[in-house]
N, C-alpha and C positions, 0 to 999 in steps of 0.2 A: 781432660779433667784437670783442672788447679791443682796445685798442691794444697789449696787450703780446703776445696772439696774432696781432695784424696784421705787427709787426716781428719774429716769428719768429726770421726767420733770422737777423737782425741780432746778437740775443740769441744764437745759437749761434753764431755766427762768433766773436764775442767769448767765449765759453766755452772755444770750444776753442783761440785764442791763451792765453790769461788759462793754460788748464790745461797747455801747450805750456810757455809762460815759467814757468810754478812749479816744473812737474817737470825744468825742465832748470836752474833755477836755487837751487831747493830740493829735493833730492830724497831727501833722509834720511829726513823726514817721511814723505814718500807711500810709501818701501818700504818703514815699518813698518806703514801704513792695508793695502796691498798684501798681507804676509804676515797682516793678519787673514781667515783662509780656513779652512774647511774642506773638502776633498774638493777643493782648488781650485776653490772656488766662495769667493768676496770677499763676506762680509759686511755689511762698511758698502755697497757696492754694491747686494748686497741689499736692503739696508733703504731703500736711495733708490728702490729697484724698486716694494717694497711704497708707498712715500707718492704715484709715478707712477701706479699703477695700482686703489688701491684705491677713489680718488676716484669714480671711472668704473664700477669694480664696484658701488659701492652704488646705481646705476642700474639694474642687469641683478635683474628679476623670477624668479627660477626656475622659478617656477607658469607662466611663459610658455615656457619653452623647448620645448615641444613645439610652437607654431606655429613653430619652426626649420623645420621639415620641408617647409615651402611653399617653403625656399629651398633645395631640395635640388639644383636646376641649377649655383648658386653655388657650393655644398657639392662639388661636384661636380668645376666648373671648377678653385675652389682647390688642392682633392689633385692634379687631374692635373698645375697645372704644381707645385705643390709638388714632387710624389715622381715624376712621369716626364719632366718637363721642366729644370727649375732643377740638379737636380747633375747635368744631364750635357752641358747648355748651355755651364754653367762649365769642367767640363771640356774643352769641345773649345773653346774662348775662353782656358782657361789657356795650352792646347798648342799654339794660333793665335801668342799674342800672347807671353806666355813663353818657352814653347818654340823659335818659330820669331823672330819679328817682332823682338821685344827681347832676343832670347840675346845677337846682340855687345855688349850694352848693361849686360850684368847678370853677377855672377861666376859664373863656372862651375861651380864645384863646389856652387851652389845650387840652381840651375836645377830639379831634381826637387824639390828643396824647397819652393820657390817654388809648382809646382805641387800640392802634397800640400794645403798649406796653404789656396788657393782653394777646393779639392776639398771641405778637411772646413768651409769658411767658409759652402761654398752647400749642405751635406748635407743642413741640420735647419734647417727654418723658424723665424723669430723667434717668440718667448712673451710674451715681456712690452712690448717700446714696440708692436707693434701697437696694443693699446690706445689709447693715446697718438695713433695714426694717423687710428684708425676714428673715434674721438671727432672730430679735425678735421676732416674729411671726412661729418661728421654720420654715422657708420657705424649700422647696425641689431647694439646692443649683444648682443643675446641668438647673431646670429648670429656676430659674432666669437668672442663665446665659446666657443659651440662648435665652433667650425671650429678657435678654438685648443687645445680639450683635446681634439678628433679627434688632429689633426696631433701632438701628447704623445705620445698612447698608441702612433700607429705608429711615432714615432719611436726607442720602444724597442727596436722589435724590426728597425725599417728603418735605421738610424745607421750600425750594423758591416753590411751584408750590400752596403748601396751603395758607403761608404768603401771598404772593401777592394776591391769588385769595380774603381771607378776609378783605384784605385792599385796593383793589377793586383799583390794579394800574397794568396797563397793563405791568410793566416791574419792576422787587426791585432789587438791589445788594445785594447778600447776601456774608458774609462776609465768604469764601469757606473755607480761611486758617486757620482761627478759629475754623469752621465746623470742616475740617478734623484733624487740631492738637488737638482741644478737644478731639475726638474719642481719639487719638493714644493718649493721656496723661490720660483721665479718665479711660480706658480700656484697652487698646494695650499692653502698657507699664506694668501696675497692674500685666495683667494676666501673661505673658510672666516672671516677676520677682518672683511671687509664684508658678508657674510651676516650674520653674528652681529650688528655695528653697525647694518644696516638693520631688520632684526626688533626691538631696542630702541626705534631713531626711531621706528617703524611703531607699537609698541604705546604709547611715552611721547605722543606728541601726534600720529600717523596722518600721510597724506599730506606737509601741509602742512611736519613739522616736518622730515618726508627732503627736501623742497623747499628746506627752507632749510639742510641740513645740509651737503649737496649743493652748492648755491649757496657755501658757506664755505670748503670742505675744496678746489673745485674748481681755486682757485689752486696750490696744492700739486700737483699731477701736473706742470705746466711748470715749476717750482720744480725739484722733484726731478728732473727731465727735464735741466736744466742743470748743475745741480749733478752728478747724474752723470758727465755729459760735463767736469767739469772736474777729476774724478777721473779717469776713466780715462785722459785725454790729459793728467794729470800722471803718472800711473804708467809712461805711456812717454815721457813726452817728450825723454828722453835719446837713445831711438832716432829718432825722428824728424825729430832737429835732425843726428843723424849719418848721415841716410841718407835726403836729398831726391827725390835721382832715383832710387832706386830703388820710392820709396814712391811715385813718379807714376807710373812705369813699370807698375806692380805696381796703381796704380787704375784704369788704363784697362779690362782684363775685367770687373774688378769695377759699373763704371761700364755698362755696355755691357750686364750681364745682369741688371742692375737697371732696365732699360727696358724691356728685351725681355720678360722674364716679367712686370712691371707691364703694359707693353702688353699682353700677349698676354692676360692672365687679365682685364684692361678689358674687351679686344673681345670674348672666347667668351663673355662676361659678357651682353654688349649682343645678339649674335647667338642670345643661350639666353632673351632676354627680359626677363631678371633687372631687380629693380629697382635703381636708381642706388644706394640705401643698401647695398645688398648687394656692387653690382661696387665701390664704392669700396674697404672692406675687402678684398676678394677680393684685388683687384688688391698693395694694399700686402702683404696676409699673405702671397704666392703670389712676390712679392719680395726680403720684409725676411729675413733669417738672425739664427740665431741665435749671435751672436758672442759670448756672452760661451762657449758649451761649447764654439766651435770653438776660443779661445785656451788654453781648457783642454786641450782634447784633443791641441791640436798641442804644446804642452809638455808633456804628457805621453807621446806618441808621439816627438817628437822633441827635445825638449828648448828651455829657455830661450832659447837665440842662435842657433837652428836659424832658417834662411828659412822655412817653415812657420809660425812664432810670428809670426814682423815681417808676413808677409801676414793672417794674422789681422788683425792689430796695423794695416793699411791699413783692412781692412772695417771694423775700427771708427770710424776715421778716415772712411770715403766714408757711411757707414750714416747718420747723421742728417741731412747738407747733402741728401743725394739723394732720401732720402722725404723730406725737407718739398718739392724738388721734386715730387716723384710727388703732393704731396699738392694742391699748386698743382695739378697741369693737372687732378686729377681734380675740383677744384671748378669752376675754370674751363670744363670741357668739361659741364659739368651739365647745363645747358641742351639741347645739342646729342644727349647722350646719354638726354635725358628724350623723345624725338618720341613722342609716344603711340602710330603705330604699330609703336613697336618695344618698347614696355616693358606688360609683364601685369600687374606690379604681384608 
């Protein structure tokens, strides 16, 4: 490990003060980078997604992905807490701790909002920094992959049927083209650009020169990893500095069911036999949310200065301090979770 992957967190602590003090001190700038959007999907965003994640893609064999299949217990665990466990955790964690726990604490005519907003933050599993996760955690790339364009494809048809049914409205708009252009911009596009890159290495000088290509480019995924973080917490950081305790208040759930589902999908991981490359991803994918369509959807559902948006607006705030924890104890606990008789390989 780098020393600049060993100080990790150091380096994002400082991202996201540095992106805190620009956006509340500069903030002309960042809300015109901000209104570069399509479908409310943030383009320069994009594009630091794409430099995060392609590095990593030109790793993943395709000709392999059929031994995925041996990890089908993984495969397995990760949907169930994905899509039966994670948005309805948060749920009853929103309505615990929002609703009941910190209502004298918090304005009242948000409160529903507040919980709307958690609701749609834990609906859709994260797409793009998994990557970024599995890789630290030595993850088995071909299975994140797939576990992350499984989790796409239900998520189109699974977004609106859970959302609504938690926020208990017989009918929600969900915002499709956002839906479907986030797909095709966090993943689509990624993969289909380091496909094509790796097939040139492959045929200009074979193996050795993806070795080395790999080896160059691989700095660039924590680059663009920071760099985004010090975009998006300048894009809000005007709300941030105006709304402390509520933004604590408001991370407690969020905190709380990023353990629980990492734990949970660790251990059915450990108890399924799975091998440690597999439970590690598992565990992060089965965690992480996908915040950048939840901030979309809650302004679009409810608008800009809606409590819905500012909770988004914490998830992305708690989402990268809390996986590089998850990612700590899952290296950490390697050993423990390798006992030969419990892993099949």
């Amino acid at each position: 490990m780098s020393v600049f992957e060993r100080y990790l967190t150091l380096w994002v602590a400082l991202c996201i003060v540095a992106g805190v003090a620009l956006g509340h001190l500069a903030p002309a700038p960042f809300r015109a980078i901000a209104a570069a959007e399509v479908a409310q999907v943030n383009l320069p965003v994009a594009g630091l997604v794409w430099l995060m994640i392609v590095p990593m893609l030109l790793k993943v064999d395709f000709a392999a992905l059929g031994g995925v299949a041996r990890h089908w217990r993984g495969v397995g665990v990760t949907l169930f807490v994905n899509w039966a466990v994670k948005p309805f955790s948060m749920a009853a964690l929103a309505a615990i701790f929002v609703g009941w726990l910190f209502r004298p604490y918090l304005p009242a005519d948000q409160i529903e909002s507040y919980v709307a907003g958690l609701i749609l933050l834990a609906a859709a599993p994260c797409t793009a920094m998994v990557f970024v996760w599995s890789n630290l955690v030595r993850g088995e790339p071909h299975f994140t992959l797939s576990q992350v364009a499984l989790n796409d494809a239900i998520m189109v048809v699974a977004f609106a049927p859970i959302v609504g049914l938690l926020l208990g409205l017989s009918a929600i708009v969900v915002p499709w083209t956002t839906l479907l252009l986030s797909v095709a911009i966090y993943i689509v596009i990624p993969v289909l650009a380091a496909q094509a890159l790796r097939r040139w290495l492959l045929r200009r000088g074979g193996e050795s020169a993806l070795r080395r290509a790999v080896d160059r480019v691989s700095p660039l995924a924590l680059a663009a990893l920071l760099a985004t973080l010090v975009l998006l917490f300048a894009f809000q950081g005007e709300q941030i500095i105006a709304h402390p305790a509520i933004i604590a208040l408001l991370a407690v759930p969020i905190l709380l069911q990023v353990y629980l589902n990492s734990g949970l999908a660790y251990l059915l991981n450990r108890l399924a036999g799975e091998a440690h490359c597999v439970a590690g991803p598992s565990a992060l994918i089965g965690a992480s949310n996908f915040f950048e369509l939840a901030v979309a959807a809650a302004i679009a559902l409810f608008g800009l200065n809606s409590g819905a948006a500012l909770a988004t607006v914490v998830g992305v705030l708690v989402e990268v301090p809390v996986m590089l924890s998850v990612v700590a104890i899952v290296n950490r606990s390697r050993n423990w979770y390798e006992r030969p008789a419990l892993t099949r390989g």
